[in-house]
Backbone as CSV, one residue per row, in Angstrom:
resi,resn,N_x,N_y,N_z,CA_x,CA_y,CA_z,C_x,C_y,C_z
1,UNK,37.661,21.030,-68.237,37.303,21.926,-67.169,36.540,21.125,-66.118
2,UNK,36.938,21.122,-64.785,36.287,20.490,-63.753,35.350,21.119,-63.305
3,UNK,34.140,20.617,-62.329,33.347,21.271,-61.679,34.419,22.011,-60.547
4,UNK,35.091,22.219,-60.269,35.606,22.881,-59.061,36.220,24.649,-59.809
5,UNK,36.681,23.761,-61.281,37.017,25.211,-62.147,35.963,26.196,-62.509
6,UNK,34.952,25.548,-62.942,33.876,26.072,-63.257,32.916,27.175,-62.210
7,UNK,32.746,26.378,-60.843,32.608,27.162,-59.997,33.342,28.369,-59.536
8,UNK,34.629,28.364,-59.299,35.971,29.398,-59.413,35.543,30.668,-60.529
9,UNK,35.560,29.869,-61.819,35.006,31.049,-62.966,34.164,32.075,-62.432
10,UNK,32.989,31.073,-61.997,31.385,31.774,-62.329,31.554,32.637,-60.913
11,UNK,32.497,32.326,-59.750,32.740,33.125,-58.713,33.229,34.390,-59.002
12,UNK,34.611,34.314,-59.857,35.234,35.491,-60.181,34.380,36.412,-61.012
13,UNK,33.452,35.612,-62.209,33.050,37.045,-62.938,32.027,37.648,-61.925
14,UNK,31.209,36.964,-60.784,30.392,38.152,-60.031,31.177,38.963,-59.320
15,UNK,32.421,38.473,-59.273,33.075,39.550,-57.949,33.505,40.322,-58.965
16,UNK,33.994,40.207,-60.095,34.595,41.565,-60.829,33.445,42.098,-61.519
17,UNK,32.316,41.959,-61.531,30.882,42.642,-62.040,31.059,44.298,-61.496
18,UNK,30.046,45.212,-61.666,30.285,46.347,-61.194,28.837,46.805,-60.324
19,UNK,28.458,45.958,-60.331,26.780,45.939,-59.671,26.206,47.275,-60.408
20,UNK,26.115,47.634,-61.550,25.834,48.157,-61.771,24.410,47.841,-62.400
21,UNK,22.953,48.464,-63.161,22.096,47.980,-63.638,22.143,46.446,-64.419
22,UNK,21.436,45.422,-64.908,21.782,44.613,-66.073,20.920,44.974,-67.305
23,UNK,22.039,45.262,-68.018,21.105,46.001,-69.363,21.994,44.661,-70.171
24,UNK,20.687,44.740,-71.381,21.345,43.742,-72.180,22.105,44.118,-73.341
25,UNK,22.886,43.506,-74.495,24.005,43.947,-74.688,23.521,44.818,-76.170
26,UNK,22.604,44.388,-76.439,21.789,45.367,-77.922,21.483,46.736,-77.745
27,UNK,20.989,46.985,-76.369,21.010,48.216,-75.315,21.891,49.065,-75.818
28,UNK,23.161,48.459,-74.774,24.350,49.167,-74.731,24.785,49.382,-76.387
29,UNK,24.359,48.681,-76.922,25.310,48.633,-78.389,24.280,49.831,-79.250
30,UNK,22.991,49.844,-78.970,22.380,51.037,-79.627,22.793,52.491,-78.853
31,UNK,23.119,52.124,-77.467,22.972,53.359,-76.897,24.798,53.819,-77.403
32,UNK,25.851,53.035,-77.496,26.893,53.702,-78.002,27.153,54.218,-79.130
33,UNK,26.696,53.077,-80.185,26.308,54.082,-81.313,25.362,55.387,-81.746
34,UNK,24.246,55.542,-80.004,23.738,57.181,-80.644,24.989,57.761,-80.095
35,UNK,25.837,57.957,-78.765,26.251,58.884,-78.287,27.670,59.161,-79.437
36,UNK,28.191,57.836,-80.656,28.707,58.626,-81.691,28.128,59.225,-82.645
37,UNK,27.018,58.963,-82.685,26.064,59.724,-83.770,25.898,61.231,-83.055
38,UNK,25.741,61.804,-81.743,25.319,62.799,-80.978,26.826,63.276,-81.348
39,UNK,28.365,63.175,-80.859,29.278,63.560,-80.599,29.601,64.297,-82.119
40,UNK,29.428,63.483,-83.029,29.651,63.438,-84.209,28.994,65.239,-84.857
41,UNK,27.274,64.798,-84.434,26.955,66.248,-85.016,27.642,67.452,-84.669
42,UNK,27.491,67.106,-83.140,28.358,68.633,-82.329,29.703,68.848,-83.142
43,UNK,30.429,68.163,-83.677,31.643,67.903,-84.003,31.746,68.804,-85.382
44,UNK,30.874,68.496,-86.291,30.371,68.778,-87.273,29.701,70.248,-87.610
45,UNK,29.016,70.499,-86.301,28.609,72.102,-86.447,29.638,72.945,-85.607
46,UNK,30.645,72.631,-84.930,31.166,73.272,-84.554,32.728,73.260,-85.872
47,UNK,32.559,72.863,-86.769,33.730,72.988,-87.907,34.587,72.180,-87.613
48,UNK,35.068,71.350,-86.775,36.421,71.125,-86.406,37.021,70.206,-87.648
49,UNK,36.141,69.685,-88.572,36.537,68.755,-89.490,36.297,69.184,-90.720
């Protein structure tokens, strides 16, 4: 990998970023596993399973 590739890379992943907050990835990974833990109960008291 050249310096000219490298630069190219590190260009493209900011332009396809979503500017959205930067949360780090333990975050996101606790916060998806509550919203299946949340989906799950509703799921559960409403009978469907």
């Amino acid at each position: 990998m050249t310096a000219h590739t490298a630069t190219l890379t590190a260009r493209a992943r900011r332009l396809v970023g979503t500017g959205g907050p930067k949360e780090s990835d333990w975050l996101e990974h606790v916060l998806g596993w509550t919203l299946v833990v949340v989906v799950a109960m509703f799921v559960t008291q409403l009978g469907w399973l």
